[in-house]
C-alpha positions in Angstrom: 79.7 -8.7 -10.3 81.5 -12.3 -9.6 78.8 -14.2 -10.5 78.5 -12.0 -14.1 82.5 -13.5 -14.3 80.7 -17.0 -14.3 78.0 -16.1 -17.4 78.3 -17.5 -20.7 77.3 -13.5 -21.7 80.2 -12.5 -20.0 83.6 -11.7 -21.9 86.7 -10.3 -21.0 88.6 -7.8 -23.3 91.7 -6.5 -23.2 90.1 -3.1 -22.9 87.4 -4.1 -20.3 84.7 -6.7 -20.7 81.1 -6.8 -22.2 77.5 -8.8 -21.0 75.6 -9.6 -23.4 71.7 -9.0 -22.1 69.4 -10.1 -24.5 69.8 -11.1 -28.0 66.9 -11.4 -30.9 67.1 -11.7 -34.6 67.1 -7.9 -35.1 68.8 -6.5 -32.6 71.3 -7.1 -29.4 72.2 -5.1 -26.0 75.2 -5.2 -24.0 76.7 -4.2 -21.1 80.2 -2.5 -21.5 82.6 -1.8 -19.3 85.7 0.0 -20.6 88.9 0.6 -18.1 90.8 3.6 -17.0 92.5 4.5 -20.0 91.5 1.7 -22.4 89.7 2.2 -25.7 88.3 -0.4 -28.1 88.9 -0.8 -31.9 88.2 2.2 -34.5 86.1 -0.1 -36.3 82.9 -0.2 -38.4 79.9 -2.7 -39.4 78.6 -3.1 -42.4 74.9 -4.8 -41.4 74.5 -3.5 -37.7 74.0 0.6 -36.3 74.7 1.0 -32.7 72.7 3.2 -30.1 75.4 3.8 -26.7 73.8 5.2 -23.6 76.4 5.5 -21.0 75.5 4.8 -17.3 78.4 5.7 -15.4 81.6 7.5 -16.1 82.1 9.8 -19.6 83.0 8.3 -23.1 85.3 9.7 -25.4 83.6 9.0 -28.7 85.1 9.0 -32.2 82.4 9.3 -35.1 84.5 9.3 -38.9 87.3 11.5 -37.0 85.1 13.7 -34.8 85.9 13.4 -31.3 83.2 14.5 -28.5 82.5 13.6 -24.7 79.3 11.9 -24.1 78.7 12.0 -20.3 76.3 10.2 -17.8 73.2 9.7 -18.7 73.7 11.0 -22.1 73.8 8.7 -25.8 75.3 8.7 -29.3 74.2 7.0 -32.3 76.3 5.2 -34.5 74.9 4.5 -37.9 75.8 1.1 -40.2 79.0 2.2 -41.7 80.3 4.9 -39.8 84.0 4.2 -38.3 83.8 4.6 -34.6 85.7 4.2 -31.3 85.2 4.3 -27.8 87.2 5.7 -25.2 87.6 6.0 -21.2 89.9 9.3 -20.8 88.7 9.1 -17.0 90.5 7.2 -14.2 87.2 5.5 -13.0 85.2 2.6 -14.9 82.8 4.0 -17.8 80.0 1.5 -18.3 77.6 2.3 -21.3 74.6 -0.1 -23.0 74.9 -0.7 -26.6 72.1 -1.7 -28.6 72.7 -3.1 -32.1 70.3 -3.2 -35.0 69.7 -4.9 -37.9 70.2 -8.3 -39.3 73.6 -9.7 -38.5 75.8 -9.1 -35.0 78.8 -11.4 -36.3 82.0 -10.7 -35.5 83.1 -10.9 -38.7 80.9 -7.4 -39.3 83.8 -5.5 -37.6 85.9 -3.7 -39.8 88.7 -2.8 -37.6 90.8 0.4 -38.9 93.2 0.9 -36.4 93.4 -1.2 -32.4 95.7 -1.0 -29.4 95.6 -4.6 -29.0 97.0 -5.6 -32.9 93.6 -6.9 -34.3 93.5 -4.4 -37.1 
């Protein structure tokens, strides 16, 4: 993982840090890790859905208020629009792949509702 710290894909969060694997015009996948106890934004995108697959640990996902645990080797959709947040409830690393659709991956397509880390 030390050389990943090196990459140009690579980017540390406060909540964790993501690798960007490939990127096209219509779509982009990424490597998540989220940390014991961490969560990222309750957010949404306007011109992107999201597809999470997670490959170690369990997720605490928040779809529009729901809350449910999506474990290893399970995934959740996240349709364009729909506020969502990820969250590691475990004391171990979760690690997930997102896939984004659509047209536009700017950052500037993150609504952010509500975040730990005062970006909202």
């Amino acid at each position: 993982m030390a050389e990943m710290k090196n990459d140009p894909r690579f980017e540390a969060r406060p909540w964790g840090s993501f690798t960007i694997l490939e990127e096209q015009d219509t779509y982009k996948v990424k490597r998540i890790e989220v940390l014991p106890g961490k969560r990222l934004s309750y957010q949404r995108h306007k011109q992107r859905s999201e597809h999470w697959f997670v490959i170690a640990g369990t997720a605490k996902v928040t779809l529009n208020g729901h809350e449910s645990l999506v474990n290893e080797g399970n995934a959740v959709d996240i349709p364009a629009g729909t506020a969502h947040r990820v969250e590691n409830p475990e004391a171990v690393g979760l690690v997930f792949i997102e896939v984004q659709t659509g047209t536009y991956f700017g950052e500037d397509d993150i609504e952010r509702i509500e975040d730990d880390f005062g970006r909202a």
